[in-house]
TORMARLUM-302283 format. One record per residue (C-alpha): residue number from 0; residue in three letters; chain; x, y, z. Coordinates in nm, 4 decimals, m for minus. Layout:
N
   n res chain     east    north       up
 NUM ALA     A        X        Y        Z
...
***
This chain:
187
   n res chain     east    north       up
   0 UNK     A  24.2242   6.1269  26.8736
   1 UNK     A  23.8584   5.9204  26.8344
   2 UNK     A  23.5783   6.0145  26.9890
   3 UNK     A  23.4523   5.8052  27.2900
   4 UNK     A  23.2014   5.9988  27.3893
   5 UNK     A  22.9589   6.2699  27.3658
   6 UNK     A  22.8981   6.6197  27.4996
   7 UNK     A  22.5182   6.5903  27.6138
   8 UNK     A  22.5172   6.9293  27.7865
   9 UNK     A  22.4740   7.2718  27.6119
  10 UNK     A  22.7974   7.4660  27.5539
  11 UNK     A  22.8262   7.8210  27.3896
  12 UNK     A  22.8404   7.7570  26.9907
  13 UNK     A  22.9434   8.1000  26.9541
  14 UNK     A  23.2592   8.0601  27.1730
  15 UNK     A  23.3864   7.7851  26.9638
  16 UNK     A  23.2874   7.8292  26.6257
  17 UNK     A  23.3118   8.2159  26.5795
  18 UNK     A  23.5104   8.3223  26.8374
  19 UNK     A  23.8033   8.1501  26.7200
  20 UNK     A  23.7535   8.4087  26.3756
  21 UNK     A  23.8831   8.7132  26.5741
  22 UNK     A  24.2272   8.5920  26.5408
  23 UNK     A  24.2699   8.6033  26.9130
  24 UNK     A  24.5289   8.3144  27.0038
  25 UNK     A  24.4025   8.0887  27.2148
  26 UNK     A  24.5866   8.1367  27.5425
  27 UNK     A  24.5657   8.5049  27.5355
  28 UNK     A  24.6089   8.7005  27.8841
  29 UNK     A  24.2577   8.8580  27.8485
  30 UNK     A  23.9437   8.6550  27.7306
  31 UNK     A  23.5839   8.6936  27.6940
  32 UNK     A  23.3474   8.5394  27.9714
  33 UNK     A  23.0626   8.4602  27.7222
  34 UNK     A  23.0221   8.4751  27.3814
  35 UNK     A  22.6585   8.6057  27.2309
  36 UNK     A  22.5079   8.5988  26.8785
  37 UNK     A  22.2932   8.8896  26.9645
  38 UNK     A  22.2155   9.1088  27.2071
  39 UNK     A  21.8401   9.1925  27.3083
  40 UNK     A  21.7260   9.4376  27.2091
  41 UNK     A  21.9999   9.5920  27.0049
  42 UNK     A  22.1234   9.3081  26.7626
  43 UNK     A  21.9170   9.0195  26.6471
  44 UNK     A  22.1269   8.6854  26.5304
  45 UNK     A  22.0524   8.8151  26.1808
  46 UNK     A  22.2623   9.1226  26.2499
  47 UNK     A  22.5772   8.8893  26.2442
  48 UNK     A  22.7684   9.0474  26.4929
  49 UNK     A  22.9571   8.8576  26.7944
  50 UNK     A  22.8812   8.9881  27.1376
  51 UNK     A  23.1498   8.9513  27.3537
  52 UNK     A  23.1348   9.0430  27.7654
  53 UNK     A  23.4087   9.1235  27.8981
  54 UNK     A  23.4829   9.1987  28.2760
  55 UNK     A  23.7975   9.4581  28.3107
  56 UNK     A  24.0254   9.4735  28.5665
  57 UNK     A  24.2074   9.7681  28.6967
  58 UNK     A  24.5498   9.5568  28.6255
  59 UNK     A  24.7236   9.6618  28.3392
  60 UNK     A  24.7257   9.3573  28.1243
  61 UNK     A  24.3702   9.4175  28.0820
  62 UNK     A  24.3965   9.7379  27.9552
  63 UNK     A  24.7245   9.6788  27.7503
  64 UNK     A  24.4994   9.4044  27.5784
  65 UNK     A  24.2042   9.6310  27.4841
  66 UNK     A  24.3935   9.9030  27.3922
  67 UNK     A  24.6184   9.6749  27.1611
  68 UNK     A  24.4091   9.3806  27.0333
  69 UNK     A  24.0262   9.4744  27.1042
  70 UNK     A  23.9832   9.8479  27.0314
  71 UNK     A  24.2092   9.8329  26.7350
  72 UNK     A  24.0393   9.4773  26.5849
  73 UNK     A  23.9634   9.5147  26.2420
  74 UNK     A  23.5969   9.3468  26.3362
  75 UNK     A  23.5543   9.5749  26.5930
  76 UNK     A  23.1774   9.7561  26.5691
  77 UNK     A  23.0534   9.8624  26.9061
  78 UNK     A  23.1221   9.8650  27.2544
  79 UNK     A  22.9474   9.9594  27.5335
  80 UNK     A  23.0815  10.0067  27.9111
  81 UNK     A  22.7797   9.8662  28.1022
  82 UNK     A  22.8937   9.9147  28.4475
  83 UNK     A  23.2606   9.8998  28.6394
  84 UNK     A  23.2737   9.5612  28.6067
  85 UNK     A  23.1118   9.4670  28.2475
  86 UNK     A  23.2172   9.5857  27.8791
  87 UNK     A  23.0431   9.4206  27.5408
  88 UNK     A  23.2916   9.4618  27.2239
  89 UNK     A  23.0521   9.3541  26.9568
  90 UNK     A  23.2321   9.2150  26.6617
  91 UNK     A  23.1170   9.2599  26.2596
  92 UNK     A  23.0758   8.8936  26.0997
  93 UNK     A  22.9155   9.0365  25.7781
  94 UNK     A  23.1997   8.9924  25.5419
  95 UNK     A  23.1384   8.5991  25.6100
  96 UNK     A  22.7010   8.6282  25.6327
  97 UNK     A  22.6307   8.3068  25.4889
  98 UNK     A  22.9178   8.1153  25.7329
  99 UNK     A  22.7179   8.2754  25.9837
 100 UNK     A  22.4115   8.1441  25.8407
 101 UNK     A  22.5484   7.8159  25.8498
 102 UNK     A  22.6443   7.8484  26.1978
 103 UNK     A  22.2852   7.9580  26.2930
 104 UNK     A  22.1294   7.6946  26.1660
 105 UNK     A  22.3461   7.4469  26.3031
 106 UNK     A  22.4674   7.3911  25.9586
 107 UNK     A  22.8690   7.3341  26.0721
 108 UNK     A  22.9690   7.0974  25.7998
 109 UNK     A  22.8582   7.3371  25.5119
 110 UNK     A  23.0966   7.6251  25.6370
 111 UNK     A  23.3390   7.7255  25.3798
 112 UNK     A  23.6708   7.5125  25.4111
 113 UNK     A  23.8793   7.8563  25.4787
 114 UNK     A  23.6667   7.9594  25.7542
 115 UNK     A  23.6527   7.5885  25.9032
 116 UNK     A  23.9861   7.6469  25.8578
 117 UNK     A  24.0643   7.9169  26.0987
 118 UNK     A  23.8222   7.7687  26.3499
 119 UNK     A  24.0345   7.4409  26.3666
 120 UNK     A  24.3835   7.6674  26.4282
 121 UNK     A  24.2271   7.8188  26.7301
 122 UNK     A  24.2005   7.4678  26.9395
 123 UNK     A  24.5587   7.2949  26.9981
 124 UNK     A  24.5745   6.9792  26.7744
 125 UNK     A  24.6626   6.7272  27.0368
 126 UNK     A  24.3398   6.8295  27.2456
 127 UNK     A  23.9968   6.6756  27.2718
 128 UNK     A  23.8270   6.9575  27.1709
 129 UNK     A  24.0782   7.0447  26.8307
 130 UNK     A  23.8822   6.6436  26.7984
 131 UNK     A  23.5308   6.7416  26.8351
 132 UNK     A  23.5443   7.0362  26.6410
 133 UNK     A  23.6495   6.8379  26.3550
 134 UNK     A  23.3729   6.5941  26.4061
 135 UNK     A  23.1325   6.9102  26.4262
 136 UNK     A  23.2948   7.0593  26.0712
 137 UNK     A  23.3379   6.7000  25.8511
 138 UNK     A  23.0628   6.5031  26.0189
 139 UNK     A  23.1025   6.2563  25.7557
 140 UNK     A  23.4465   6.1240  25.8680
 141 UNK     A  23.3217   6.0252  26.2523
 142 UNK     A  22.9963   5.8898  26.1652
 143 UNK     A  23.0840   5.5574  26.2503
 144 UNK     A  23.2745   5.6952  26.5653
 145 UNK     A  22.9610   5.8697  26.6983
 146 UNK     A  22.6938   5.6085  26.5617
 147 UNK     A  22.8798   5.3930  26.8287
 148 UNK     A  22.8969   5.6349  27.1235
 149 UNK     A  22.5053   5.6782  27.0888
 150 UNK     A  22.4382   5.2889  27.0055
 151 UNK     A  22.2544   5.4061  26.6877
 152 UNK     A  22.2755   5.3089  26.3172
 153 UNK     A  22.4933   5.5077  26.0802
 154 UNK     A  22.2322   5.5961  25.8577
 155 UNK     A  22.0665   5.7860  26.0850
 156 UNK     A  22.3530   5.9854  26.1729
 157 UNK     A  22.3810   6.0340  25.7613
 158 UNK     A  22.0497   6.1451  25.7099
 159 UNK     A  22.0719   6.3752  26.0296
 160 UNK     A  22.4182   6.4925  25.8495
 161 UNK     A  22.5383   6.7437  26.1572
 162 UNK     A  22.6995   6.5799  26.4788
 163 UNK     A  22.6642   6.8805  26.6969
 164 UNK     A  22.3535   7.0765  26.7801
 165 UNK     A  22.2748   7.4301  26.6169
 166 UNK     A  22.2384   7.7109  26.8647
 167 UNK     A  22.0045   7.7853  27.1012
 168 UNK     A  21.9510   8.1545  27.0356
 169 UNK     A  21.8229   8.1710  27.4028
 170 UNK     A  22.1483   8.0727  27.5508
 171 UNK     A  22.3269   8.2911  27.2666
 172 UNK     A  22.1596   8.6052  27.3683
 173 UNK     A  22.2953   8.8677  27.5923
 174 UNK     A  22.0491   9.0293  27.7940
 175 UNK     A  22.0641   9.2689  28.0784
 176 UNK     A  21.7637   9.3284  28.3306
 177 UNK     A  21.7741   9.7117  28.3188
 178 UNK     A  21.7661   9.7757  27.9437
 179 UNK     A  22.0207  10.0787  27.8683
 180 UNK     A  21.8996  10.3585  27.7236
 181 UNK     A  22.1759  10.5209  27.5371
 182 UNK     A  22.4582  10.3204  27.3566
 183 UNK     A  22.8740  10.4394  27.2378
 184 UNK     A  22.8893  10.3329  26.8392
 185 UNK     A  23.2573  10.2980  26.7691
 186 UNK     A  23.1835  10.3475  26.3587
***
């Protein structure tokens, strides 16, 4: 599928890069809302841990999903139960840190090939965005594709090197109004 245009409004980096890691099929019954690289003022990006909100429901494919996928993910590193309405799973990245790196600094293209990998199994091939997020992993095939959709030059695009944006740790924050003074640590 080529590329005819491109996204010019901010979307979640961390719900398309690194959520796709947890191994979660796409499709599943119960998904995050938002994705986070942090959450202020517990975990800074540099923590590498995915912060995941969740909003459960009384109906029991919720709770068949967290008691079966979510509580007993190998990535799993804390949770909290902010209200009736809101849960945060936090999720461990360390065993890939510099990936994450990579993905902080907006670095996509220089993500090991087996992590890339898994990314790119998450999003169905026939779909747009399985399309973009190869652009956003081997930049260097679409150049030409994307050097047209922005009327530049190529060689811009080349020395620029990433098609997609890095993060904006603002938008990849989780914060809540009424900090919370006491927190449940699964480990």
């Amino acid at each position: 599928m080529a590329i005819k245009s491109v996204y010019n409004k901010y979307f979640q980096k961390s719900k398309v890069f690194l959520y796709p890691l947890l191994g979660i099929k796409r499709g599943a019954i119960v998904v995050p809302s938002e994705t986070y690289v942090a959450w202020d003022p517990f975990y800074k990006a540099e923590d590498v841990k995915l912060v995941c909100l969740y909003h459960p429901k009384e109906k029991d494919e919720y709770k068949k999903f967290e008691e079966k996928v979510l509580l007993k993910h190998n990535r799993l590193h804390d949770l909290k139960v902010i209200d009736g309405n809101n849960k945060l799973f936090i999720f461990d990245f360390s065993d890939i840190e510099n990936d994450w790196k990579h993905f902080i600094n907006g670095k996509y293209s220089k993500i090991k090939p087996k992590t890339k990998g898994k990314i790119k199994e998450f999003f169905d091939v026939h779909s747009a965005n399985y399309a973009y997020m190869n652009s956003y992993l081997y930049p260097d095939k679409y150049f030409e594709e994307y050097a047209e959709c922005l009327d530049v030059n190529v060689e811009l695009l080349e020395v620029v090197g990433e098609l997609c944006a890095k993060p904006d740790l603002s938008k990849e924050t989780f914060i809540i109004k009424k900090h919370l003074q006491k927190r449940e640590i699964i480990n």
